[in-house]
C-alpha positions, 0 to 999 in steps of 0.5 A, a space after each residue: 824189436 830188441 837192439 842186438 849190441 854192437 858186440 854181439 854184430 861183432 862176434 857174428 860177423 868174425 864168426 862168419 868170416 874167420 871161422 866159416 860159419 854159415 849166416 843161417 847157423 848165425 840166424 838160428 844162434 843169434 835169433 835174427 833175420 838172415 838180412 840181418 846178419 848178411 847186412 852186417 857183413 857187407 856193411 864190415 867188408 865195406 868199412 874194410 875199404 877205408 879203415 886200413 885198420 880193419 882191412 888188415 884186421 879183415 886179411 887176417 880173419 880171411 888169413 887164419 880161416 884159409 889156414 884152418 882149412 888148409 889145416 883140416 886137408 892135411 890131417 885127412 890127408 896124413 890120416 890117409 897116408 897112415 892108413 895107406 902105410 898100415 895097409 902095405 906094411 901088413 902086405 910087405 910082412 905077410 909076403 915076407 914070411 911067405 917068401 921066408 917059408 918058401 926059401 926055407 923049405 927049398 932048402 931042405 
């Protein structure tokens, strides 16, 4: 059995805190059990409760994860609201030259 290094445990366990990634794209990335990696999580998380250090270490990768996903909301969202804005600006200029051609003639 190879003796995965104590930064590569590192890298996988920030990976699936901060960043959201699943223990089984860690697996196949990492080339270990799904035990392994679980294990190095809890193990971290556990460690977090008496190293004030790490604990805020941890608060912050959880910080900036729940942040990337609120981040990720709010461009769909906002691409949302453009589409939306695109949509009835069209309908508010085809109205309006209706409305325009409509006046005009009832003039004449």
């Amino acid at each position: 059995m190879t003796r995965i290094s104590d930064e590569t445990r590192r890298k996988a366990v920030r990976a699936h805190i901060q960043d959201g990634r699943t223990i089984a794209s860690l697996v196949s990335e990492y080339g270990i059990s799904r035990a392994t990696v679980s294990n190095w999580v809890r193990s971290y998380r556990e460690e977090c409760q008496n190293n004030d250090e790490e604990k805020s270490q941890l608060e912050m990768m959880e910080e900036l994860r729940r942040l990337r996903r609120e981040k990720a909301e709010l461009e769909k969202e906002n691409s949302f609201l453009k589409k939306a804005a695109a949509f009835f600006a069209k309908g508010i200029d085809s109205w309006n030259i209706v409305s325009l051609m409509s006046i005009s003639r009832s003039s004449d």
